[in-house]
N, C-alpha and C positions, 0 to 999 in steps of 0.2 A: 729734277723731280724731288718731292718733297717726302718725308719719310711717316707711315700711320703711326699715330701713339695711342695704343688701347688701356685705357684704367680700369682696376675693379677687379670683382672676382677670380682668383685661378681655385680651382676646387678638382677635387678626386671627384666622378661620379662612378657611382658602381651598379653597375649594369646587372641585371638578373641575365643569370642563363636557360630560366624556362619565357616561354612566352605566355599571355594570355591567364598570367596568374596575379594574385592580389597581390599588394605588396607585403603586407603580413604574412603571405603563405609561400613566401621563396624563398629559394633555402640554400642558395648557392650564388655570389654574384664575381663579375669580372670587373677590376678596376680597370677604368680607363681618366686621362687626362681629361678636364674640363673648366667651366667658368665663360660665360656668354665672352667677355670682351676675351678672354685668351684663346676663345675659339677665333674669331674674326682675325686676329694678329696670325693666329698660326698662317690663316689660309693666305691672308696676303702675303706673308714669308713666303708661303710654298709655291705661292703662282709666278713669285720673281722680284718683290717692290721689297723694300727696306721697312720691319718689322720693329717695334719696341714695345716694351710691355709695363706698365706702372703698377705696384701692387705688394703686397705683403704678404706673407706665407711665416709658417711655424718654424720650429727649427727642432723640423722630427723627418721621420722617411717621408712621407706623402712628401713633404714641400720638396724634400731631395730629387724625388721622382718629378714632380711636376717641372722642375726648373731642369731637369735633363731634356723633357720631355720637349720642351719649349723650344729651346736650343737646339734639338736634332730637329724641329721643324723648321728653323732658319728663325728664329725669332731671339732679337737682342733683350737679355737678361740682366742686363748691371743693373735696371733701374728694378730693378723685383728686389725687396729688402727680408731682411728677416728676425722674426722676436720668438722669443721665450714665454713672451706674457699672455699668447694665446697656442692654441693649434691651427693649423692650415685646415679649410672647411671642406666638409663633406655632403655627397647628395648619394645617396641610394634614388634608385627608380625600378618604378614596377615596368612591364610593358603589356600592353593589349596587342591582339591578333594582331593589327593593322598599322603596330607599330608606333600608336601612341603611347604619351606615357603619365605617370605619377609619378610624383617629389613626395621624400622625407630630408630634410637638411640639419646638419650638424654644425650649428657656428651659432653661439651663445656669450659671448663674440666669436667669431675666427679671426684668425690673424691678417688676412683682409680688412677687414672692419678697422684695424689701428692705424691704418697709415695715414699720419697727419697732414697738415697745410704745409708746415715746417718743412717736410719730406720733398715737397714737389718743389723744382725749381725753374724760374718761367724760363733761362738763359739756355733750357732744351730745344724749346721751338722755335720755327723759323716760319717767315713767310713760302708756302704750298704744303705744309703738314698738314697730316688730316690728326684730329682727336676722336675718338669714336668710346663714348660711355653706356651703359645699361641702367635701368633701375635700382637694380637687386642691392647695391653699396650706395643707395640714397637713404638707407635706414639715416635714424640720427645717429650720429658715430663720429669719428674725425675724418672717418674717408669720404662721408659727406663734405664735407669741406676742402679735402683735397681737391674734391670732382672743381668744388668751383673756382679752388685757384687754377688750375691747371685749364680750366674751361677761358676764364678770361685771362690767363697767358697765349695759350694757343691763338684766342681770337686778337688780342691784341699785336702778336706777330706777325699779321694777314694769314692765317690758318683757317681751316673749315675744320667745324665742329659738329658729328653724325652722332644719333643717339636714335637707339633704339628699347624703345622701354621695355619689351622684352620681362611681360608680367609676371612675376610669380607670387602670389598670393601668400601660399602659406610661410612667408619671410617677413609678413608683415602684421603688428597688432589691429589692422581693422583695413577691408579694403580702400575705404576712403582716405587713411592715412598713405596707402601705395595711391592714387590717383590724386592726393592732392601735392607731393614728391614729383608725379612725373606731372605735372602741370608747371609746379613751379619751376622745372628746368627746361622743361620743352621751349622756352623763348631763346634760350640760348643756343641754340642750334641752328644748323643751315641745312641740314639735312636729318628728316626723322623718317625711322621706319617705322612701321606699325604692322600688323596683321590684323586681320578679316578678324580674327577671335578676339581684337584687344580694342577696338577703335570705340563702338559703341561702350566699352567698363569707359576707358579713359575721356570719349566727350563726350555721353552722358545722352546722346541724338542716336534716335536709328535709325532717321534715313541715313542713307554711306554716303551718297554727295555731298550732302549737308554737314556732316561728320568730319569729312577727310576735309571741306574747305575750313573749318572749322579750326583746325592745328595749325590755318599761319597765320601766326603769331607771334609778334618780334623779331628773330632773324630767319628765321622758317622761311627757306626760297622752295622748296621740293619734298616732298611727302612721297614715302616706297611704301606704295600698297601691297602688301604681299599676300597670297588667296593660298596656298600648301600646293599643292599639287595644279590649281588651275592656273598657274602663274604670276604675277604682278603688274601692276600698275605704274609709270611717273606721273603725278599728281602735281599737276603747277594751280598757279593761281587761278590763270584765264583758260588752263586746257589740259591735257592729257593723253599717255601713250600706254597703249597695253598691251598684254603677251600674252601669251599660252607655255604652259610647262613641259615638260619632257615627263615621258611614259615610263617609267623604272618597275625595281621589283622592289620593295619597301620593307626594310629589317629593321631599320631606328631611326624614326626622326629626329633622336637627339642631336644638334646643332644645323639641322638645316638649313635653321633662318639665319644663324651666324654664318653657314658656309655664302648662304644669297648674301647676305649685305659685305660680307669678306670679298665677296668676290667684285660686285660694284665700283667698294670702296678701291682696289687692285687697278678697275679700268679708272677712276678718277684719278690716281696716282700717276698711272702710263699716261694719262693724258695731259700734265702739270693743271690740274684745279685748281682753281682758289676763289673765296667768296664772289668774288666779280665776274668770273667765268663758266663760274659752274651750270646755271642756269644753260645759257647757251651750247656746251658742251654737251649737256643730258639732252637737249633737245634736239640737235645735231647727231648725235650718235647714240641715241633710245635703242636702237635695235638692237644694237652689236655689245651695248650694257647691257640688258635686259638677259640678251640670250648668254649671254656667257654669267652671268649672275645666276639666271634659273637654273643650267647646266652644273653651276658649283653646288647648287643646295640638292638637287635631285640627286646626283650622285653621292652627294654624303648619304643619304639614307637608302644606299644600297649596304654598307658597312655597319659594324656594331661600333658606337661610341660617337665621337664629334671632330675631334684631333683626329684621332687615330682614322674617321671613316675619311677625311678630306682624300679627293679628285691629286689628281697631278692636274697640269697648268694642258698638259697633250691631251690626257683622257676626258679634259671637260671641250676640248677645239672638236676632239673625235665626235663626240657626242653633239654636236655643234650640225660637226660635216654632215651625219650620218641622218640629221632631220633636216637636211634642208638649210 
């Protein structure tokens, strides 16, 4: 089995402790561990697969905190470095009743943003690694560049490469400058996830058929539709398998989509994937990914935070048994 290597943001997000308030008018928040790709890593540490995290942090408490944080989730630290010449990033969030949320972020750079090319080295990966990237560190910066030495390391080692773009707007000078980032990387990939709220910004088409076939492109074999609560999609070229979500009580959707695609990525790992397999793998066993995927992100948003709300590997099978 091959081990996930997640690059890119680890960031404090600080949680409000009222709900259903703006974000200007809260007045008390809880830090919790975050950063789309160091959620994903966490979850597949925690479900059982071999974890690594690429990425750069400050060398203040938050980064201290974070790289604890990581570590007690099973998630391998060496390759996480650390500078002086920025701070480790930060995201305040508001919440609504329903447990969506609002961003303000603090990295003007963060220390994220400096890890260069130099940094990454290809003699990591192996043939059945997964690589799994986000958007948010495709700003211009040097960790733009890291993304793509380590993108065509991994692939050139017979690795699968998952990216989830994973939008956040106010990180960017103009939206078209974030959609024209996640276009230029999306060929790189073999697996993209997308959500219902991102498809139509990043291809530009509102029918969704038309849309979702519209993303393969280059190495693009499978597209993970993901709908929040009514569940996800696998999305092939010639066909398609869908789901239904699981019924919860919803505190914070903060990382649910990184617990779903953590959790995916988890069964691709158990299952030895790799570019030539994976196809047939997803389609073979759609069900039993699907549902233990939706089961990982829906129980995240039973919990406040992302890290800190992840499932155990038993409490997402419970959940599993208990619908059927």
């Amino acid at each position: 089995m091959g081990n996930l290597f997640s690059i890119g943001e680890v960031l404090i997000d600080f949680i409000p402790l009222q709900k259903g308030v703006a974000l200007k008018d809260v007045t008390a928040f809880e830090r919790a561990p975050g950063g789309a790709p160091a959620n994903v890593a966490a979850a597949v540490a925690k479900y059982g697969q071999e974890a690594e995290m690429i990425s750069k942090l400050g060398t203040d408490a938050f980064g201290d905190f974070l790289v604890d944080q990581l570590a007690k989730a099973g998630v391998n630290t060496n390759k996480i470095l650390r500078t002086d010449e920025a701070n480790t990033a930060l995201a305040f969030v508001s919440l609504q009743e329903n447990g969506e949320r609002d961003f303000s972020f603090y990295r003007n750079p963060s220390a994220d943003m400096l890890l260069s090319e130099d940094e990454i080295d290809p003699q990591w990966f192996s043939a059945g690694d997964i690589l799994h990237f986000c958007s948010v560190d495709l700003v211009e910066s040097p960790m733009k560049h890291a993304h793509k030495k380590a993108i065509t390391a991994v692939s050139n080692a017979g690795g699968l490469v998952s990216f989830d773009p994973n939008v956040r707007l106010p990180l960017w000078k103009s939206q078209e400058e974030c959609r024209h980032a996640i276009l230029e990387f999306l060929p790189f990939a073999d697996i993209v996830k997308v959500s219902d709220e991102e498809l139509e910004f990043i291809t530009g088409i509102e029918d969704v058929e038309k849309a979702l076939q519209s993303l393969f492109i280059g190495n693009v074999k499978v597209v993970v539709f993901t709908k929040g609560a009514s569940g996800a999609d696998l999305v092939f070229k010639a066909n398609q398998y869908t789901s239904n979500g699981y019924s919860v009580e919803v505190k914070d959707t903060t990382g649910a989509g990184d617990a779903f695609i953590g959790g995916l990525l988890f069964k691709l790992l158990e299952m030895s994937a790799n570019p030539s397999n994976v196809e047939e793998l997803l389609r073979l066993n759609h069900e039993e990914v699907l549902r233990f995927a939706n089961a990982s992100g829906a129980l995240t948003t039973t919990g406040k935070g992302a890290i800190s709300a992840l499932p155990t590997k038993e409490e997402i099978e419970l959940l599993i048994a208990q619908n059927g």
